[in-house]
C-alpha positions in Angstrom: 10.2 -44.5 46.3 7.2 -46.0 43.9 3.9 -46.7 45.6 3.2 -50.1 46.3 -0.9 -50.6 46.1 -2.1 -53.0 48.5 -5.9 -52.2 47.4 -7.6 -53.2 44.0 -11.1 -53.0 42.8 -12.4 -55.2 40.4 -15.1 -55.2 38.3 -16.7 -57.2 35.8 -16.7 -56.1 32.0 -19.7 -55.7 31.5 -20.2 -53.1 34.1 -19.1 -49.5 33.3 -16.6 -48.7 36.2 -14.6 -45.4 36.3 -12.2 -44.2 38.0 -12.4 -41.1 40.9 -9.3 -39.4 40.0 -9.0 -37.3 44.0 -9.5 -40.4 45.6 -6.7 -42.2 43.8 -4.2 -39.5 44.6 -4.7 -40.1 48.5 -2.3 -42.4 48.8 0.6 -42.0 50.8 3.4 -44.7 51.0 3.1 -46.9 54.2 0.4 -45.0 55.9 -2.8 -44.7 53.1 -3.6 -46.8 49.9 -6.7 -45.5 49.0 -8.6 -46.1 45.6 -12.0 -45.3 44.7 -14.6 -46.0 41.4 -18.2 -45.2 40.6 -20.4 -47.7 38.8 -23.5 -47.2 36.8 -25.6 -50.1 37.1 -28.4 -51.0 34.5 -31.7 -50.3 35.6 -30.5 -47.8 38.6 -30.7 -44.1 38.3 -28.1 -43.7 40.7 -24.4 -44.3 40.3 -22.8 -46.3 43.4 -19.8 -45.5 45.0 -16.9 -48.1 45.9 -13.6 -47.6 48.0 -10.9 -49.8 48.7 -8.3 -48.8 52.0 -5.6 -49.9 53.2 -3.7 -48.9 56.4 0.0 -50.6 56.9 0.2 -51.4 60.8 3.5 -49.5 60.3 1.8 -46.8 59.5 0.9 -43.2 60.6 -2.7 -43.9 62.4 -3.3 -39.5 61.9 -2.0 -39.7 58.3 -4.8 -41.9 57.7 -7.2 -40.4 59.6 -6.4 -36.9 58.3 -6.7 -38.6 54.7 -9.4 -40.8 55.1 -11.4 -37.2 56.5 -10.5 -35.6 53.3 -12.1 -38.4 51.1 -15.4 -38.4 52.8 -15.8 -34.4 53.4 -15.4 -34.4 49.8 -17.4 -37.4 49.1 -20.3 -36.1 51.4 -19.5 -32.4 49.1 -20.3 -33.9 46.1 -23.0 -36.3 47.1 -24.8 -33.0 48.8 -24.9 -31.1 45.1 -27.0 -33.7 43.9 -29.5 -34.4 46.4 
C-alpha cells in the first residue's frame, strides 16, 4: 500500500533547502510520517534543521516513539561530530 504523507515542508526559493534522506525513510504507513530538511541561511554559519511529524490517532503510539528515538539519536550523532 503507497504512503500517504500527511507532512510537508515548504520553503521559499530563494532559500537553499535539502533534503535529509534517513529522516525521509522513517515513515511508516499509519503510525509515522516523518520528513526532515536542512537550510543554509545567508549570513549564518550554521545550517538549521527542520522536521515535520505526523502521528495518525490510529496509530502505533511505540512505532512512533521507537521511530521518533531513531531520528533524534542520530540527529544528536551528527550534531555531536561538529561541535
Amino acid at each position: 500500500m503507497p504512503l500517504h504523507s500527511r507532512c510537508a515542508i515548504y520553503v521559499k526559493c530563494e532559500l537553499a533547502a535539502k533534503s535529509i534522506p534517513f529522516i525521509n525513510h522513517q515513515s511508516e504507513e499509519k503510525h509515522i510520517e516523518v520528513c526532515g530538511i536542512t537550510l543554509q541561511i545567508n549570513g549564518l554559519e550554521e545550517k538549521i534543521t527542520v522536521i515535520c511529524l505526523y502521528r495518525s490517532p490510529s496509530g502505533e503510539v511505540s512505532t512512533f516513539l521507537g521511530n521518533l528515538t531513531n531520528i533524534l539519536d542520530r540527529i544528536g550523532t551528527i550534531w555531536r561530530m561538529f561541535q
